[in-house]
C-alpha positions, 0 to 999 in steps of 0.5 A: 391458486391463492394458497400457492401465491401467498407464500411468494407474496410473503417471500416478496414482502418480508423475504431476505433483506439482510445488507452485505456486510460493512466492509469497515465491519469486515477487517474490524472482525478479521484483524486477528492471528488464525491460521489464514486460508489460501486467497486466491479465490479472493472475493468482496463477499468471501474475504479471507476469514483472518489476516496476518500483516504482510511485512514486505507486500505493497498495494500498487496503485490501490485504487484500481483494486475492487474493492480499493483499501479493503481488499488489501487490508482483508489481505494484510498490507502494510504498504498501500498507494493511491495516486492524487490529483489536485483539481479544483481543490479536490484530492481526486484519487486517479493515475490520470486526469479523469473525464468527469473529474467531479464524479471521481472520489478523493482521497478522504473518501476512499482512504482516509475516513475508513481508515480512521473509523477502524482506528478509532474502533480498536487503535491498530490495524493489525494484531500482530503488527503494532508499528504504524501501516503506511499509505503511500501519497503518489502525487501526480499534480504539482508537488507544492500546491499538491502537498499543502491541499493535504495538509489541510485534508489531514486536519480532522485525522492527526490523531491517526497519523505518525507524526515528527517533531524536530525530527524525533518520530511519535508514531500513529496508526499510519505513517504517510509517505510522499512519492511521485511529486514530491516537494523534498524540501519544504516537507524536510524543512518542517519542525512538525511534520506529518508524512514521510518521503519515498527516495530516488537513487538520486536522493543517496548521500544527501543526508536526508534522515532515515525518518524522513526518508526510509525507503529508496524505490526506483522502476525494475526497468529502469534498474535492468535497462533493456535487458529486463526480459533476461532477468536472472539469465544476465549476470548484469541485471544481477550485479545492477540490483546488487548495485542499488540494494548496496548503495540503498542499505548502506544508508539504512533504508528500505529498498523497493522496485515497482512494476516488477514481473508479477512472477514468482521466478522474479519475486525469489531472486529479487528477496535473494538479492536483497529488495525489501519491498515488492510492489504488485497489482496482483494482491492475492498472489503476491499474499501467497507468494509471501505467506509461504516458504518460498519468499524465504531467503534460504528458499529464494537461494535455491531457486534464484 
């Protein structure tokens, strides 16, 4: 009996006590250019083994995402947002207020010292991508009192970060984009600056630099109106993006729709109409949707 219990003692003492890989360690490992395998099946312990950066794809809401900024990052996008709170002078990362507020975690927990400790390792997030990722800032909270706690949050990062000096771009790492609540113009008023500011339709023909402002977004349902559910099958939802994508680009910017049908049917004929950005909680599909030849113009005016 003794000789079969001593190698289950010797299994319980000194058996495999190996940790789960860092994820930092794991997009550090990734960010390289290798054929990427199918993601679907996408899980924290059997990441994509590399990463190619999705031009067009952006992490809504990141922070319900499991893990939150990794998955995203094992999945290479380059547009990442999490939602902020301000409460008793904390950045709480939430859509809502939460009910235990001092259990939740702040925007520097979550996103802003990961991600400085992979830029500080290799200065680049993606190896075939050298211009800056950007993190999307929603806040949901008062925009002034909001937007000067983050000032003070993003001291310990500036290097990380793109910055604007008298309006000329000295890019980073990341580039921060304020959406959601957002003071316009005291951060247009700024002779240095450290984040950029995700337009409105309303913000058109104001004047706003394209660096100031390089994206317009608006919600799919509020373009569509009530004929959302008909899609392609009314030719005024047509001609209402058509609409937005015109006026939006004619100033230079980005164009991009949040809460959009996470379908591919919708995600072809709004790149064949022009939306730059495609907003979407479901990471892996929206990745293969783009790392595949049906996110192509050509492909997309066939099938629209």
């Amino acid at each position: 009996m003794s000789k079969l219990l001593l190698p289950i003692i010797f299994l319980f003492v000194f058996g495999n006590h190996s940790e789960k890989e860092n994820p930092t360690e794991a997009v550090l490992k990734n960010s390289v250019i290798l054929p990427i395998e199918n993601s679907s099946n996408y899980s924290t312990e059997n990441a994509p083994s590399t990463v190619y950066s999705l031009r067009r794809g952006c992490s809504h809401n990141d922070y319900w995402q499991n893990p939150p900024l990794f998955k995203a990052l094992n999945l290479g996008y380059i547009y990442i947002e999490a939602d902020i709170l301000l409460i008793k002078d904390r950045l709480v990362v939430a859509h809502r207020r939460p009910l235990f507020p001092k259990k939740a975690k702040d925007l520097e927990e979550l996103y802003l010292k990961p991600l400085f400790e992979i830029y500080q390792k290799q200065g680049y997030f993606y190896k075939d991508h050298s211009s800056p990722i950007f993190l999307m800032i929603d806040i949901k909270t008062e925009a002034e009192t909001t937007y000067a706690k983050l000032l003070e949050m993003i001291q310990p990062y500036k290097s990380m970060l793109t910055s604007f000096v008298n309006g000329v771009e000295v890019p980073g790492g990341i580039t921060l984009i304020i959406t959601g609540n957002r003071p316009i113009e005291t951060i247009a008023a700024e002779s240095e600056r450290w984040a950029a500011i995700d337009g409105r339709p309303i913000d058109l023909g104001k004047g706003y630099p394209l660096n100031l402002m390089p994206m317009v977004s608006e919600k799919y349902s509020t373009i569509l109106g009530w004929t959302t559910t008909f899609g392609t099958k009314s030719p005024r939802n047509i001609l209402k993006v058509q609409d937005f994508v015109s006026k939006v680009q004619s100033e230079g910017r980005l164009t991009r729709l949040w809460k959009i049908p996470e379908k591919v049917e919708a995600w072809n004929w709004l790149t064949y109409h022009g939306i730059d950005l495609l907003n979407t909680d479901n990471l892996p599909k929206l990745h293969d949707y783009l790392r595949s030849a049906q996110s192509t113009p050509d492909f997309a005016k066939k099938n629209k």
